[in-house]
C-alpha positions in Angstrom: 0.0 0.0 0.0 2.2 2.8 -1.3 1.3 6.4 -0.2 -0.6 8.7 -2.5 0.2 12.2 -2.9 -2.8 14.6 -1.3 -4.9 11.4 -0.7 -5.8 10.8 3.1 -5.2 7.5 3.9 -8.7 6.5 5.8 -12.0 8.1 3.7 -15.3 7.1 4.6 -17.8 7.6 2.3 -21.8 8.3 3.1 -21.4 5.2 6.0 -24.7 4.2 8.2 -25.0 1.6 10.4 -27.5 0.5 12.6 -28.7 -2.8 14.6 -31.4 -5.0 14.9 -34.6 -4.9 12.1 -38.0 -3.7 12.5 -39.2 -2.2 15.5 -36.0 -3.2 17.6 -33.9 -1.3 14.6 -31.2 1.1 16.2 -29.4 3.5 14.0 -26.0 4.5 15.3 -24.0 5.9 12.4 -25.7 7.8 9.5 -24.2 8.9 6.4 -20.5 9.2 8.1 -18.0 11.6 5.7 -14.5 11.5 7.2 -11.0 11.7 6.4 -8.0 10.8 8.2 -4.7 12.7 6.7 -1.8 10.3 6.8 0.5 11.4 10.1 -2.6 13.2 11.7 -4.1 12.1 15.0 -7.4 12.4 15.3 -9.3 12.1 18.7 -12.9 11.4 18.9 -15.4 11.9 21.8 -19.2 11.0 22.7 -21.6 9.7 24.8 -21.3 6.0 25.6 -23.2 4.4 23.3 -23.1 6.5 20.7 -21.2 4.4 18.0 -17.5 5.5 18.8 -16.6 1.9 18.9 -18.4 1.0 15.9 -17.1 3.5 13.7 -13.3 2.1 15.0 -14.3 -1.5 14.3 -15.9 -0.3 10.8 -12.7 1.2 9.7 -10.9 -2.0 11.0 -13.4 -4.1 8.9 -14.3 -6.1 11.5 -17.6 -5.3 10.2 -19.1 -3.7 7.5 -21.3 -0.7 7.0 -24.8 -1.3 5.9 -24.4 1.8 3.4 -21.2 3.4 2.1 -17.7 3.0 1.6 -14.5 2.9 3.6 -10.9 3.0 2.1 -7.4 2.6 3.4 -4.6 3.1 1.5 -7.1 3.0 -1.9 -8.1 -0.4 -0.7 -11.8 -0.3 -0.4 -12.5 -2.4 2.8 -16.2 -3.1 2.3 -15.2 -4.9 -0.9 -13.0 -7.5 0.8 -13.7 -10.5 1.8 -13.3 -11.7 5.2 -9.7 -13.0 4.4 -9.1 -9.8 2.2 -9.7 -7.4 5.3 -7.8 -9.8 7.9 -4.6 -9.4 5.8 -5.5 -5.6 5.5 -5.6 -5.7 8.9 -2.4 -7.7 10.3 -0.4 -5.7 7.5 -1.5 -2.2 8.0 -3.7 -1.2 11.0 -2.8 -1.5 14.6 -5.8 -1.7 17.5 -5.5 -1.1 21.1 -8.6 -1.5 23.4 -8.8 -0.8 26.7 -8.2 -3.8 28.3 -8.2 -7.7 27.3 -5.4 -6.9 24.6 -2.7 -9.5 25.7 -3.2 -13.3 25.2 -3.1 -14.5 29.1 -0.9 -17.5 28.6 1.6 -15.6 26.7 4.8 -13.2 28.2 4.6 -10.0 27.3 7.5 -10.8 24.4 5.6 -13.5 23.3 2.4 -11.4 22.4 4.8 -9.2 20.0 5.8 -12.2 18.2 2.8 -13.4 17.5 1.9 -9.8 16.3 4.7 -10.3 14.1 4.1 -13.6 12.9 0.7 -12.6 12.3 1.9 -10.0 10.1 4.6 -11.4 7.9 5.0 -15.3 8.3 8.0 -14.8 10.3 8.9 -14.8 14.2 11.7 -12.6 14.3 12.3 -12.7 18.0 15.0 -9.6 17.9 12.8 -7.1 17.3 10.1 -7.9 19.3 12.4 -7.2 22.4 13.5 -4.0 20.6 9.9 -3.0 20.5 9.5 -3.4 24.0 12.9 -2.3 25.2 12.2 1.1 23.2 8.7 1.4 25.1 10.8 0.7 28.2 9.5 -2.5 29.3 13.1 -3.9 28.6 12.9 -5.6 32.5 9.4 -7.5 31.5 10.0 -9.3 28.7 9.2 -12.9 30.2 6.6 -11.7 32.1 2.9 -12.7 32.0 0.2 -9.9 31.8 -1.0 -11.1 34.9 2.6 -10.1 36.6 2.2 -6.7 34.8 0.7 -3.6 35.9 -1.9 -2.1 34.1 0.6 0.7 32.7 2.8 -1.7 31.5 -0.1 -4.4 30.1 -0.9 -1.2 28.3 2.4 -0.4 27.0 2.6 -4.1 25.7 -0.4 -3.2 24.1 1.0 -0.6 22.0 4.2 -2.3 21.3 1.9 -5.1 20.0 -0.4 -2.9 17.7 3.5 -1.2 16.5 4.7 -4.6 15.7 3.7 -4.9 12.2 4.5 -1.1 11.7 1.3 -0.3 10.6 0.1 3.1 8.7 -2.9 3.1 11.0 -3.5 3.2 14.8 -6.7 2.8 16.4 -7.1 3.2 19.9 -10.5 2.6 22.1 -10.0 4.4 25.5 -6.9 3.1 25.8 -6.1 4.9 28.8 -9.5 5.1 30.6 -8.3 2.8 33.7 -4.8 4.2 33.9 -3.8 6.7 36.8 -3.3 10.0 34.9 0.2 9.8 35.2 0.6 6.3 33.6 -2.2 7.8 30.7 -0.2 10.5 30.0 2.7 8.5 29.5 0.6 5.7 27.5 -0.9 8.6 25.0 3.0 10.4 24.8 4.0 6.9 23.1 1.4 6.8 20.5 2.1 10.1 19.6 5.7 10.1 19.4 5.0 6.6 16.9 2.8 8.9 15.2 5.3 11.5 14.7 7.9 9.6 14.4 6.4 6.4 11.8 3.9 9.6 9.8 1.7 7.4 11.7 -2.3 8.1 11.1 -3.7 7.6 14.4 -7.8 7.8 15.7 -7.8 7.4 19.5 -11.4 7.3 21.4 -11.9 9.1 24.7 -13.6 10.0 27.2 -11.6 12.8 28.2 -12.3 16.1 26.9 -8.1 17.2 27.9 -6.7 14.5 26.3 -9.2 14.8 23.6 -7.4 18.7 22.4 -4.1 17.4 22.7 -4.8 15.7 18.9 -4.2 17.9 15.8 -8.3 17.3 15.6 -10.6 16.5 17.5 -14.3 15.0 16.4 -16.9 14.3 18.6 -19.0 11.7 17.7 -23.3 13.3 18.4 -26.7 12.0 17.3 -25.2 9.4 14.6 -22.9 12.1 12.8 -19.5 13.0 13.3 -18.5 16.5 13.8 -16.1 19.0 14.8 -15.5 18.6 18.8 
């Protein structure tokens, strides 16, 4: 997926979305018109419940929009297949929830491995501790995420949704249970990747600071997104 001059690397195109039929029908996105720039972070705030989370998975394609189109890259995601928008996926777009990231069983290594693997057939071991030593978790490798604090489960987080150096970060309140302390150190990460990879990041939150400290900020009311 080679850059485009002047083209932003996420467009969504006239997207709705809405659960359930009939009289149980719930429309939460309608007729969604956004553009990420590639290098720009982007924060995005609402209600709970107001779709912020499907409009992340949407762009993800790990669903697809009852109307409209999404692209990344030029790819048009709603056009893939299921096996079309996985390998999207695990090549190009990194996701960070806010908790249940890390695969219990795994060390904290492990988990960027298999982010790695995932991403290009291989297992290169080498830079999977680089990752982590870089996000300073050089001391936790072989931990579990059990024997990790929530800072640092976070932190592996990240260094798992870097692994396959995407051109797209997503991020669903990523920080939400952190001390502020530990979120502010969380969010400096993804946005030093982002300055430093031109990495296009969209981060939900609930927190109307850390929401200004983007280069935009959206906020996500009665099914539209506008300017926050």
């Amino acid at each position: 997926m080679s850059p485009t001059s002047g083209q932003p690397l996420v467009r969504l195109e006239a997207v709705s979305k809405s659960y359930g039929s009939g009289s149980s029908k719930l429309d939460v996105l309608d007729q969604i018109a956004l553009d990420l720039p590639r290098g720009e972070t982007t924060s995005l705030v609402g209600r709970s419940g107001s779709g912020k989370s499907t409009l992340l998975s949407l762009i993800a394609g790990l669903m697809r929009p009852d109307t409209g189109h999404i692209y990344i890259g030029g790819h048009q995601m709603d056009q893939l297949d299921d096996n079309g928008r996985a390998s999207l996926r695990a090549e190009r777009i990194g996701f960070v929830l806010q908790s249940d990231n890390l695969i219990p069983f795994l060390t904290a290594v492990e988990n960027v491995e298999l982010a790695l693997e995932f991403a290009s057939g291989r297992r290169p071991a080498a830079r999977a501790r680089e990752l982590l030593v870089d996000l300073g978790l050089g001391h936790r490798l072989d931990h579990l995420p059990r024997q990790l604090s929530g800072g640092e489960s976070q932190r592996v987080a990240v260094a798992v949704a870097l692994a396959n150096e995407p051109d797209l970060l997503l991020a669903d309140e990523v920080v939400g249970q952190l001390d502020s302390t530990t979120a502010a150190d969380v969010m400096e990460m993804i946005f030093t990747a982002s300055r430093e990879r031109n990495l296009t990041v969209l981060y939900v939150t609930h927190d109307e600071q850390l929401a200004r400290q983007a280069d935009r900020s959206l906020r996500l009311t009665d099914h539209k997104v506008v300017r926050a």
